[in-house]
N, CA, C and O atoms as a CHARMM CRD file, in Angstrom:
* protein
*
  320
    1    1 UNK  N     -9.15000 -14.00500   4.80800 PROA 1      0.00000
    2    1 UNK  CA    -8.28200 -13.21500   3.98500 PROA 1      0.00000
    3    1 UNK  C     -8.29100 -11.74800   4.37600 PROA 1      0.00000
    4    1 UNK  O     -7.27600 -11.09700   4.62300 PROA 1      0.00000
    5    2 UNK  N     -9.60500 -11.26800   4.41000 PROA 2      0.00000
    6    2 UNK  CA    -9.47000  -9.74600   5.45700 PROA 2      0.00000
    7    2 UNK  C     -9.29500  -9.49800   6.41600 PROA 2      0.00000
    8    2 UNK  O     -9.48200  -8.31100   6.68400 PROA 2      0.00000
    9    3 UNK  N     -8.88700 -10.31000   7.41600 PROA 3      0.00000
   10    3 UNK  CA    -8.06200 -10.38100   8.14000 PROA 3      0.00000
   11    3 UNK  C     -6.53400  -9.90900   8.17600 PROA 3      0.00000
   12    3 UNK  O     -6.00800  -9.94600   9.28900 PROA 3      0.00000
   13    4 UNK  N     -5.90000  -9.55200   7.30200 PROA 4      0.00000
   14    4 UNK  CA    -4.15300  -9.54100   7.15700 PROA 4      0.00000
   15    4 UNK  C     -4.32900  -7.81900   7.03600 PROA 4      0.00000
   16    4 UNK  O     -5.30300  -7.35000   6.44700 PROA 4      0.00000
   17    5 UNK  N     -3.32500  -6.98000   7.63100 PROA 5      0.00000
   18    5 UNK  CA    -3.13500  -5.96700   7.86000 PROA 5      0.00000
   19    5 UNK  C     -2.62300  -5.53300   6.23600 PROA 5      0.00000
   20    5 UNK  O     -2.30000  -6.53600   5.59900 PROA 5      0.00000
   21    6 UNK  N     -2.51200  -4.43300   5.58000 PROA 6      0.00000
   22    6 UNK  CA    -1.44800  -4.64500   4.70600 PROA 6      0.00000
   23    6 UNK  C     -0.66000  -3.00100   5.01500 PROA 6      0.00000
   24    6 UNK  O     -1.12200  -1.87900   5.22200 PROA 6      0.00000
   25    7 UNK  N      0.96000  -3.65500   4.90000 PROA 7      0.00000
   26    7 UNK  CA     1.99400  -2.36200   5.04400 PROA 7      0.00000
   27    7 UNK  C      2.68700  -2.33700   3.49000 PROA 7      0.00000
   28    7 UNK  O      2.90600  -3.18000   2.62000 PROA 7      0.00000
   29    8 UNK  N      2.93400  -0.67000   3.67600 PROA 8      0.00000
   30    8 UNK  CA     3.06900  -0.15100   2.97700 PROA 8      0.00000
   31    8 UNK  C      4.72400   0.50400   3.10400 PROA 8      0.00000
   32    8 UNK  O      5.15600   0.96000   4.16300 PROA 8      0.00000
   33    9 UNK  N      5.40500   0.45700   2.01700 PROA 9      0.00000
   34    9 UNK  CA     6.92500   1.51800   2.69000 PROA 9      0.00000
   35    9 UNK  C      7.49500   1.84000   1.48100 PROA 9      0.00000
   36    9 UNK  O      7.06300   1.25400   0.48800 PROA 9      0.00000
   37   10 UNK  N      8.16800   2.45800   1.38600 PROA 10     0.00000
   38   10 UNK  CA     8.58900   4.04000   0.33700 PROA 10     0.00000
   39   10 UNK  C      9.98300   2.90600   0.47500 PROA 10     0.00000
   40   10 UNK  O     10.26600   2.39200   1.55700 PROA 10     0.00000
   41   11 UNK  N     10.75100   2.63900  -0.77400 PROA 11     0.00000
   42   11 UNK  CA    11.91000   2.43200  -1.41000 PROA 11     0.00000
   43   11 UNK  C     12.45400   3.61500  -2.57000 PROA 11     0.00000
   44   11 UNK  O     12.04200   3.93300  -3.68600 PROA 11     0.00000
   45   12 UNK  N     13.41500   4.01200  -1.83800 PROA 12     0.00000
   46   12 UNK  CA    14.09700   4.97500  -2.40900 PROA 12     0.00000
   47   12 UNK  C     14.75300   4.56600  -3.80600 PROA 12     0.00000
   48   12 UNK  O     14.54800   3.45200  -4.28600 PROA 12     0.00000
   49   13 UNK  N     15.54700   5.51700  -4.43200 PROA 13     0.00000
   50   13 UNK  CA    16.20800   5.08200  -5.91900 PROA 13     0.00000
   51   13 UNK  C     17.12700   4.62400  -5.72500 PROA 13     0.00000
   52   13 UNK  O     17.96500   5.17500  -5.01000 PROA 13     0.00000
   53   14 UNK  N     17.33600   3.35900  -6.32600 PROA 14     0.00000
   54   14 UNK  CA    18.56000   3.00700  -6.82000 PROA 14     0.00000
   55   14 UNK  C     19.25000   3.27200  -7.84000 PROA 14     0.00000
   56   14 UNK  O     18.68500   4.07800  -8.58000 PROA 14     0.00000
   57   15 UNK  N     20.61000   2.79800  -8.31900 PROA 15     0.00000
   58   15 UNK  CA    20.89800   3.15700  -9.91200 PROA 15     0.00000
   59   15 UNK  C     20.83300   2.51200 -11.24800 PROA 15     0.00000
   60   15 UNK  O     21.47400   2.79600 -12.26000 PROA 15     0.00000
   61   16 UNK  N     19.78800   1.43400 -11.03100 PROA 16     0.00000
   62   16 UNK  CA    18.81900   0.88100 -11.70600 PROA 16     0.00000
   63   16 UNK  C     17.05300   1.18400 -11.95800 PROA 16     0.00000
   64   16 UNK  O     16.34700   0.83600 -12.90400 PROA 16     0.00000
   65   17 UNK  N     16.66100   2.04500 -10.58400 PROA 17     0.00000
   66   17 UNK  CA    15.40700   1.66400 -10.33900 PROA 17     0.00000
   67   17 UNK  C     15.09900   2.92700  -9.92700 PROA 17     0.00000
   68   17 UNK  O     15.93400   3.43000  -9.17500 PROA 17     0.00000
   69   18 UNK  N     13.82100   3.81100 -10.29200 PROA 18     0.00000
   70   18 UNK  CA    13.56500   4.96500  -9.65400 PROA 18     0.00000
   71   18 UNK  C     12.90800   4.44300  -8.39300 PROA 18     0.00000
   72   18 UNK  O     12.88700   3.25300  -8.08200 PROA 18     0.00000
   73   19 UNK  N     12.12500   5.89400  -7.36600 PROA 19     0.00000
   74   19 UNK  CA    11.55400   5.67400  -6.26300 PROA 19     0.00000
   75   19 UNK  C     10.57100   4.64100  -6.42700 PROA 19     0.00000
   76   19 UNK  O      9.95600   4.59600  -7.49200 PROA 19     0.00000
   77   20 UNK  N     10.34200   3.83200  -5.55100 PROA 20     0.00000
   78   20 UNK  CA     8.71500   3.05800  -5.40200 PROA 20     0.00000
   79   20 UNK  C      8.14600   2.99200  -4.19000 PROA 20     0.00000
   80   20 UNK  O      8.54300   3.72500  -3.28400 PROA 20     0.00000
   81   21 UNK  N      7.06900   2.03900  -4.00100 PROA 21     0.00000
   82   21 UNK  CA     5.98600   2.20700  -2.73200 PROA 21     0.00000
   83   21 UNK  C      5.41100   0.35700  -3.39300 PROA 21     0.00000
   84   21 UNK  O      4.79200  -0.08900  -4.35900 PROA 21     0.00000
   85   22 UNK  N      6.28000  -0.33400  -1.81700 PROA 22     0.00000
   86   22 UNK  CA     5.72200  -1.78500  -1.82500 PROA 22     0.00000
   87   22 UNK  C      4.46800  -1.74700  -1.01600 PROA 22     0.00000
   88   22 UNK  O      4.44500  -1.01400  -0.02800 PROA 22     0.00000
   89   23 UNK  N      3.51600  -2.39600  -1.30300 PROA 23     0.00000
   90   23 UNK  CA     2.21400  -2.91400  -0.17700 PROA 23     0.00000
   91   23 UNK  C      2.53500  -4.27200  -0.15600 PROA 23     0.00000
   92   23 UNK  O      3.06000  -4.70200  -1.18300 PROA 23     0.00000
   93   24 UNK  N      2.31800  -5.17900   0.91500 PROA 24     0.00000
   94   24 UNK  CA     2.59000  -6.27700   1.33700 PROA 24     0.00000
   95   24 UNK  C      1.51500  -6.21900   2.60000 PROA 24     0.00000
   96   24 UNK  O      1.03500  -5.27100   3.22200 PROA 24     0.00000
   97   25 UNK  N      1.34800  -7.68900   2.70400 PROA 25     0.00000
   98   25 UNK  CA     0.17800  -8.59700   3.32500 PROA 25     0.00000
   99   25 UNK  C      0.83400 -10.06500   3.52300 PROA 25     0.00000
  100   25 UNK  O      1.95300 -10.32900   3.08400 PROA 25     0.00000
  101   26 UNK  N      0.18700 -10.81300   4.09000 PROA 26     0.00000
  102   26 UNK  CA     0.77100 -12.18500   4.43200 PROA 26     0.00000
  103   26 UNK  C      0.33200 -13.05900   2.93500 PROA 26     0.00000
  104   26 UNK  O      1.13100 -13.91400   2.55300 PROA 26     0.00000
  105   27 UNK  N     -0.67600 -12.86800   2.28900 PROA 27     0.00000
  106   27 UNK  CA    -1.30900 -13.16700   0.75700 PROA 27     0.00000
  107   27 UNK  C     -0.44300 -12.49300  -0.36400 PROA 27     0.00000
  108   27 UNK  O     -0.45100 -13.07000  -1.45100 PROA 27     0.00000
  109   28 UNK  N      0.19100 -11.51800  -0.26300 PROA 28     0.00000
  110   28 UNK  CA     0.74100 -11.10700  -1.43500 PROA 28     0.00000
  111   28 UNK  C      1.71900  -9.77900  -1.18400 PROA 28     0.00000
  112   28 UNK  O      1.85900  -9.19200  -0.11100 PROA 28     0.00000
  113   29 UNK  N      2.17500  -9.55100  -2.09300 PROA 29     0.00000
  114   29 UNK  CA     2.72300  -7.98500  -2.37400 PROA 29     0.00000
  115   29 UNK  C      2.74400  -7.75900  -3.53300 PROA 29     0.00000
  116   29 UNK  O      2.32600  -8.53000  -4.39700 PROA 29     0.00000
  117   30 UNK  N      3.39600  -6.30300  -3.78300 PROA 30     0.00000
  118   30 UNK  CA     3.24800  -5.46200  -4.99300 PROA 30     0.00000
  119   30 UNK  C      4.07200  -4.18800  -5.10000 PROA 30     0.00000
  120   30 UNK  O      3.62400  -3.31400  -4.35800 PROA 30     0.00000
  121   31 UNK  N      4.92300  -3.89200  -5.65600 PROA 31     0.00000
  122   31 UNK  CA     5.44800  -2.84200  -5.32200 PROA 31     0.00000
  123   31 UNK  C      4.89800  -1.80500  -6.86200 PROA 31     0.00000
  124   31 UNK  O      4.45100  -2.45100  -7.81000 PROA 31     0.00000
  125   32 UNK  N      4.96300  -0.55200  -6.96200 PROA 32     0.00000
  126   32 UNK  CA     4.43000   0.20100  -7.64800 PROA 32     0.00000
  127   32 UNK  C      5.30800   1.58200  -7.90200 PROA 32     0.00000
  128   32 UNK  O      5.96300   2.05400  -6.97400 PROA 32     0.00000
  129   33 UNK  N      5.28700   2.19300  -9.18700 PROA 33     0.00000
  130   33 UNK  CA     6.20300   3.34000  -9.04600 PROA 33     0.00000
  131   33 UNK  C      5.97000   4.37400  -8.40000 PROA 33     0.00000
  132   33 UNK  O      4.78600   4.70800  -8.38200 PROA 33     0.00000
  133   34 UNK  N      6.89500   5.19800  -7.69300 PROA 34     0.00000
  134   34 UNK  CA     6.27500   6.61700  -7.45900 PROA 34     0.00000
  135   34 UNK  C      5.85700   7.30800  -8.44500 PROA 34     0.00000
  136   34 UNK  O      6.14400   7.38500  -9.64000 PROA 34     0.00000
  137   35 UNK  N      4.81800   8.01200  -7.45100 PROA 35     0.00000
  138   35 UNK  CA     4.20100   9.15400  -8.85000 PROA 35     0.00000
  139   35 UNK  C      4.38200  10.20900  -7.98700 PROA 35     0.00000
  140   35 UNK  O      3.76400  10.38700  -6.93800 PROA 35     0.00000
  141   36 UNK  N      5.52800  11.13300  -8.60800 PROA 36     0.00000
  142   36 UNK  CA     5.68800  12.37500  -7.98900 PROA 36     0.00000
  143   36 UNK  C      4.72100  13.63800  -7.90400 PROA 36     0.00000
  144   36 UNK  O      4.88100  14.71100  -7.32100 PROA 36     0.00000
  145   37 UNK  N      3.27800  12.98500  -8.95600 PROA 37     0.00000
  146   37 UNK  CA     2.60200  14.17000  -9.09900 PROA 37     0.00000
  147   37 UNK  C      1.48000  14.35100  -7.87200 PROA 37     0.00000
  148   37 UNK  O      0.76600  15.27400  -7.48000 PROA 37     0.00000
  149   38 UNK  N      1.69400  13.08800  -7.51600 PROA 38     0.00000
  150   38 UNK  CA     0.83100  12.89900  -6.02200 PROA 38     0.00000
  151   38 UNK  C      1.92200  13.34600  -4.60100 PROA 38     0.00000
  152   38 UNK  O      3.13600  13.54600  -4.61600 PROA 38     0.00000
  153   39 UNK  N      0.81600  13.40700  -3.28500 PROA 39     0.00000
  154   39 UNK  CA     1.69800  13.07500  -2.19200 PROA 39     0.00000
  155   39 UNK  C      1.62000  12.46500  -1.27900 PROA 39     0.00000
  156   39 UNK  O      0.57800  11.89200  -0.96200 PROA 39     0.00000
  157   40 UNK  N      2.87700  12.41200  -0.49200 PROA 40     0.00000
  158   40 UNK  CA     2.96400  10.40700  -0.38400 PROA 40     0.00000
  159   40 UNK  C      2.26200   9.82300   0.03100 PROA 40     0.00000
  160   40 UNK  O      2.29900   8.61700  -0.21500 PROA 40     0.00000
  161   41 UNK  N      0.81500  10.58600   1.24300 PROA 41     0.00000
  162   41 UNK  CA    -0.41700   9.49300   1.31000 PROA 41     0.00000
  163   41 UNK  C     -0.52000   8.95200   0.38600 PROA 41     0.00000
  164   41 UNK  O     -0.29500   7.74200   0.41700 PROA 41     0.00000
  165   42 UNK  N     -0.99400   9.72700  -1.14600 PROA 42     0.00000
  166   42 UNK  CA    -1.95200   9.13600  -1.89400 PROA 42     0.00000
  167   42 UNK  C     -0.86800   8.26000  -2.92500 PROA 42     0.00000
  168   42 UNK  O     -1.35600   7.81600  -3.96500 PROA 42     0.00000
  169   43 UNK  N      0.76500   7.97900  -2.61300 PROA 43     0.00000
  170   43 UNK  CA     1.30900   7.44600  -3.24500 PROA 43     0.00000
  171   43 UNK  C      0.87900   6.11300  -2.34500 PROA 43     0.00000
  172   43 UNK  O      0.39200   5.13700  -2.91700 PROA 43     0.00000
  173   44 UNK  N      1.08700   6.12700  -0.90200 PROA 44     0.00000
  174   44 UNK  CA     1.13700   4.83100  -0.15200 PROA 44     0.00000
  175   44 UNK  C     -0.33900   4.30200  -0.67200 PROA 44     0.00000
  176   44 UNK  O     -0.15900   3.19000  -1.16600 PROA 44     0.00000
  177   45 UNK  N     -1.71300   4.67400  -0.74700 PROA 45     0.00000
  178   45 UNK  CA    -3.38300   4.55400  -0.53600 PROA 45     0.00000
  179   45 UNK  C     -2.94500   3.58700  -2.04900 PROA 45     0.00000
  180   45 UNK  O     -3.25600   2.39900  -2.13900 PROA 45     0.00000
  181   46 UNK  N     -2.21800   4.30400  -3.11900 PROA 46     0.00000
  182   46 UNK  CA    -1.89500   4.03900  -4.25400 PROA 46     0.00000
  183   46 UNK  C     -1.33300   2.43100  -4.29100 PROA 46     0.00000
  184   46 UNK  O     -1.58100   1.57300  -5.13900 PROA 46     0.00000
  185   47 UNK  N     -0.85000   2.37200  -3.59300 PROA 47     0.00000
  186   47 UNK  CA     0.32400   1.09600  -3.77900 PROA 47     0.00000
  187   47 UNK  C     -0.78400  -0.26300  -2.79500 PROA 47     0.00000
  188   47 UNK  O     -0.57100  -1.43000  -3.12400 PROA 47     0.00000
  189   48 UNK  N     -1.87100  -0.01000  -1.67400 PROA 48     0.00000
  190   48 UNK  CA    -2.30800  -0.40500  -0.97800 PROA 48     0.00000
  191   48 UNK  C     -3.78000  -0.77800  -1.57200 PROA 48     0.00000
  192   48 UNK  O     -4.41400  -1.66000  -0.99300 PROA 48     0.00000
  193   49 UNK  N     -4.30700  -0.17200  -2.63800 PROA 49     0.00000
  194   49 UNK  CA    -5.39000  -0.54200  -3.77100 PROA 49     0.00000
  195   49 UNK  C     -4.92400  -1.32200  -4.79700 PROA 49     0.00000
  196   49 UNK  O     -5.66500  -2.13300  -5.35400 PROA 49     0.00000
  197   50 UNK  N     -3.52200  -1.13300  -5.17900 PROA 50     0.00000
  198   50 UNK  CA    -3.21500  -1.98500  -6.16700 PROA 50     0.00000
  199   50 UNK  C     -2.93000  -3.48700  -5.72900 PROA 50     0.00000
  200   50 UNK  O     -2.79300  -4.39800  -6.54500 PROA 50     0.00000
  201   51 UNK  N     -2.86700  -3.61800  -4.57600 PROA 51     0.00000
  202   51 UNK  CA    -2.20100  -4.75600  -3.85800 PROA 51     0.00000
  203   51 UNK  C     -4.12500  -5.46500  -3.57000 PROA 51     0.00000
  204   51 UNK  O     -4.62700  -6.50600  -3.99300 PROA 51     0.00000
  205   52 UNK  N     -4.69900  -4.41800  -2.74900 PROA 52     0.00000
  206   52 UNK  CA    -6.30600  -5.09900  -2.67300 PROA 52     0.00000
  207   52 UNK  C     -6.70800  -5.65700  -4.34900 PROA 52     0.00000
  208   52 UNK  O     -7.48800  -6.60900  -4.37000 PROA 52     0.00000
  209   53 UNK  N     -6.33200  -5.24200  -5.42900 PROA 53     0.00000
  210   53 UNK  CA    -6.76700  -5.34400  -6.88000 PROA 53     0.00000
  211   53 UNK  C     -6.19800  -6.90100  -7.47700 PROA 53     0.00000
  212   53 UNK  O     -6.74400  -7.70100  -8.23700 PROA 53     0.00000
  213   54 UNK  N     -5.24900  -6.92900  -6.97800 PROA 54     0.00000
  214   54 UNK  CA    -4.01000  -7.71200  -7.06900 PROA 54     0.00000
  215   54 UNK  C     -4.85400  -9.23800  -6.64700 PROA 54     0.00000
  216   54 UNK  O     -5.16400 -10.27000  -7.24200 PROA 54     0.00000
  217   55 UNK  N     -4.99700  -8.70000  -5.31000 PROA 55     0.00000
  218   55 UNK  CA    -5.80600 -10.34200  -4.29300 PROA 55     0.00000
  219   55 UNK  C     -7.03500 -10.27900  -4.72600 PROA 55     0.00000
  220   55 UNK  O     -7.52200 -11.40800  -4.65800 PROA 55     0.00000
  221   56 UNK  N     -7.83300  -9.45900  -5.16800 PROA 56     0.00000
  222   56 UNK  CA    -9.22100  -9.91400  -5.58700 PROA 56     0.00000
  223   56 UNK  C    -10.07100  -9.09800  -4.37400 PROA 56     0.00000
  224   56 UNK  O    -11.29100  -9.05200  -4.53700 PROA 56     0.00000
  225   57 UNK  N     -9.53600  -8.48300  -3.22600 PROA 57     0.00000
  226   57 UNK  CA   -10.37300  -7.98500  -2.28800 PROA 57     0.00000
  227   57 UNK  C    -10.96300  -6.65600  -2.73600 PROA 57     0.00000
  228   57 UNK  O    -10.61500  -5.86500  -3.61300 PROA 57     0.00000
  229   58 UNK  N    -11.72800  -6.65700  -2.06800 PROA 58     0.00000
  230   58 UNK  CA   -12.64500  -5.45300  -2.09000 PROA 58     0.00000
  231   58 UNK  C    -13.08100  -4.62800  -0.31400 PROA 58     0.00000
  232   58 UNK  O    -12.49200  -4.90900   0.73000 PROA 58     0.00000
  233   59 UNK  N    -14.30900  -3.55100  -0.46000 PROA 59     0.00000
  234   59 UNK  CA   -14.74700  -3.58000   1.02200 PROA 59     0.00000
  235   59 UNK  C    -13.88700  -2.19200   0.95700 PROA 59     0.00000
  236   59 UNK  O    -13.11600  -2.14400  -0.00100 PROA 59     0.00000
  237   60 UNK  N    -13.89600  -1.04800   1.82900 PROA 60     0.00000
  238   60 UNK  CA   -13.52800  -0.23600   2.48600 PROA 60     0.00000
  239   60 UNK  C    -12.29500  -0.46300   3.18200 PROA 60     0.00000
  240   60 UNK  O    -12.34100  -1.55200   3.75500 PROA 60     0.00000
  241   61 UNK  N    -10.82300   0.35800   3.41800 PROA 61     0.00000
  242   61 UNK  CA   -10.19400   0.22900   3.90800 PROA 61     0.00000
  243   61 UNK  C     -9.84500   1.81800   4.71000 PROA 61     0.00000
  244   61 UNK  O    -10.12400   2.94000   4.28900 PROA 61     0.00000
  245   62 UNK  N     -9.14900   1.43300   5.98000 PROA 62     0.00000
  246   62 UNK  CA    -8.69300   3.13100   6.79400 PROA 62     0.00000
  247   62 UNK  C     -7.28400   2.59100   6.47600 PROA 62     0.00000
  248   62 UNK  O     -7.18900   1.55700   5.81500 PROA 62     0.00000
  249   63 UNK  N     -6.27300   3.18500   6.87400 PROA 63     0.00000
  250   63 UNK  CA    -5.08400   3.49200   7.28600 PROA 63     0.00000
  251   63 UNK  C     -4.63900   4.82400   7.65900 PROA 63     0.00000
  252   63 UNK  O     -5.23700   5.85900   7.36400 PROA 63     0.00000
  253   64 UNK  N     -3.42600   4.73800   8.40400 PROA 64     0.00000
  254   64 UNK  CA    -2.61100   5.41000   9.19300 PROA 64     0.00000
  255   64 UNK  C     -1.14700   5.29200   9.10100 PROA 64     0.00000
  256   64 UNK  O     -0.73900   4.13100   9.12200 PROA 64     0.00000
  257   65 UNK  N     -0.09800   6.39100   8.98700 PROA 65     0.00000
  258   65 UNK  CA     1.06600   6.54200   9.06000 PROA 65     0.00000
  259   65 UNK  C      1.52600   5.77900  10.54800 PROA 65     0.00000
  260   65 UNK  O      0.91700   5.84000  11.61600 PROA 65     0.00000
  261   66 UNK  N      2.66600   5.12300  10.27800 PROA 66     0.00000
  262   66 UNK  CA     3.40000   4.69000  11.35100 PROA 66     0.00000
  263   66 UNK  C      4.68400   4.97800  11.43700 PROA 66     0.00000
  264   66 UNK  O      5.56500   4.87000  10.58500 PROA 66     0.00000
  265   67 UNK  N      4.74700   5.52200  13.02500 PROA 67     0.00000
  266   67 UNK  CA     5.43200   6.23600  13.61600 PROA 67     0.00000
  267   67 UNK  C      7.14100   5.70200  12.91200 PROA 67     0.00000
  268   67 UNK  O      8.09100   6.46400  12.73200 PROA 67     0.00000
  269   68 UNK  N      7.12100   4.76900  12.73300 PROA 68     0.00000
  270   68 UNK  CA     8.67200   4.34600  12.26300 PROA 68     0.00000
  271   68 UNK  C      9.12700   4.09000  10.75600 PROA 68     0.00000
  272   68 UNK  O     10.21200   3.65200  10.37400 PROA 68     0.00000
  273   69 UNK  N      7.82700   4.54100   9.86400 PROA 69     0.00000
  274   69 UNK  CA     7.93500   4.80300   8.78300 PROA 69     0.00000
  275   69 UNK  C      6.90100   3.95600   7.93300 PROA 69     0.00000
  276   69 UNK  O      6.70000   2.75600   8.11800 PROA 69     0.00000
  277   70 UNK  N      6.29300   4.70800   7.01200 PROA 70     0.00000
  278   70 UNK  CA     5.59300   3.22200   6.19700 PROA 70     0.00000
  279   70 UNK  C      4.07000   3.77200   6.72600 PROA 70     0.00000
  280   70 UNK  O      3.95800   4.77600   7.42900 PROA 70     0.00000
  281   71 UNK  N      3.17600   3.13300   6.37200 PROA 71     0.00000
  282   71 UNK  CA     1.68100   2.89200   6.47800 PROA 71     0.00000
  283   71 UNK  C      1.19000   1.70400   6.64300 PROA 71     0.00000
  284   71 UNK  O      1.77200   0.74400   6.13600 PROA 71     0.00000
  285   72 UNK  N      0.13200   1.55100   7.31500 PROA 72     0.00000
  286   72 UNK  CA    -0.54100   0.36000   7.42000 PROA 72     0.00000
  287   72 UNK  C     -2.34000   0.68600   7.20100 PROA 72     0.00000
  288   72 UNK  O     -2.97700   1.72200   7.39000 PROA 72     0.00000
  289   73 UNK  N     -2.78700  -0.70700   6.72100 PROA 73     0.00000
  290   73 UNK  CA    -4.16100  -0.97800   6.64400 PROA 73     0.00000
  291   73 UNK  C     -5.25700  -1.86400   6.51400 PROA 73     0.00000
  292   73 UNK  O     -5.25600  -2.46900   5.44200 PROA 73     0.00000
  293   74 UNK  N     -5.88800  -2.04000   7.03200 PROA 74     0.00000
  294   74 UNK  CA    -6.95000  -2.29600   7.58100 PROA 74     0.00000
  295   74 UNK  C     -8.37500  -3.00300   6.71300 PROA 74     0.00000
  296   74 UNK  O     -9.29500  -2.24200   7.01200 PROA 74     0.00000
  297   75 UNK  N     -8.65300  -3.54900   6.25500 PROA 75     0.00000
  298   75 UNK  CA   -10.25800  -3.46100   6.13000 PROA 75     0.00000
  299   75 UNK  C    -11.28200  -3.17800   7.54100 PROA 75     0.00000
  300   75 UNK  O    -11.07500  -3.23400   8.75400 PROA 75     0.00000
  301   76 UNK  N    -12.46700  -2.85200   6.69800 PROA 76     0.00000
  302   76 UNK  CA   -13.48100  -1.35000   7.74500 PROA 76     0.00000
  303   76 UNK  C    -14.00900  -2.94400   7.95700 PROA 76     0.00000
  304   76 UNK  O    -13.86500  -3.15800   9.16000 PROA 76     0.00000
  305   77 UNK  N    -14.43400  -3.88400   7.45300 PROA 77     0.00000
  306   77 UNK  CA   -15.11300  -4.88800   7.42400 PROA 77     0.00000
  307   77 UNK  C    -16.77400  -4.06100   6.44900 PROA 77     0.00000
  308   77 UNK  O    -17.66200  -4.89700   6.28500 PROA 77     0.00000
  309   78 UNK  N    -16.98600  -3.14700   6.09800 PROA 78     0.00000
  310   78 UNK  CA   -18.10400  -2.90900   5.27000 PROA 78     0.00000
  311   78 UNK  C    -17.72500  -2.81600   3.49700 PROA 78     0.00000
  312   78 UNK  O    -16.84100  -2.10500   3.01900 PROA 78     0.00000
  313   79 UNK  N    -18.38600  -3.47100   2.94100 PROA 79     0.00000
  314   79 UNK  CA   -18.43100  -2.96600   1.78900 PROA 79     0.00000
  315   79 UNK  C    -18.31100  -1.69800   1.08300 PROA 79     0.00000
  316   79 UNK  O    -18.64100  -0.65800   1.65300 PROA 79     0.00000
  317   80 UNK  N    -17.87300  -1.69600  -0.09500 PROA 80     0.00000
  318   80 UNK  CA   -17.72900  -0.31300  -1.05900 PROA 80     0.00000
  319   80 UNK  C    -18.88600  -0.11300  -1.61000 PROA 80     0.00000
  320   80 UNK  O    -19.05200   0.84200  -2.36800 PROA 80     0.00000
């Protein structure tokens, strides 16, 4: 299961729906609202804990911005 990368990407507003931030994995997804009081790392880190919370995982994770938009991440493989 820690194995699966999980990405992250910014969905803009619709005229139903304010901004959000999906995390997705091959196990699950989750999408989450923006919180404008943050910035957008800690909106993406945001959406990418709720998704680890979601599956039951735990453990340390890195990520990194990607070049074509969005975030991705990782488990460190060590515990929290």
């Amino acid at each position: 299961m820690y194995r699966q990368a999980i990405v992250t990407k910014y969905l803009g507003p619709t005229n139903t729906k304010g901004s959000r931030v999906k995390a997705q994995a091959e196990a699950g997804s989750i999408t989450i609202h923006w919180d404008p009081a943050l910035n957008m790392d800690a909106n993406h880190w945001r959406a990418m804990k709720a998704l680890v919370e979601k599956l039951g995982w735990y453990g340390e994770w890195q990520g990194g911005y990607l070049p074509a938009g969005g975030y991705v991440f990782v488990h460190t493989g060590r515990a929290a």
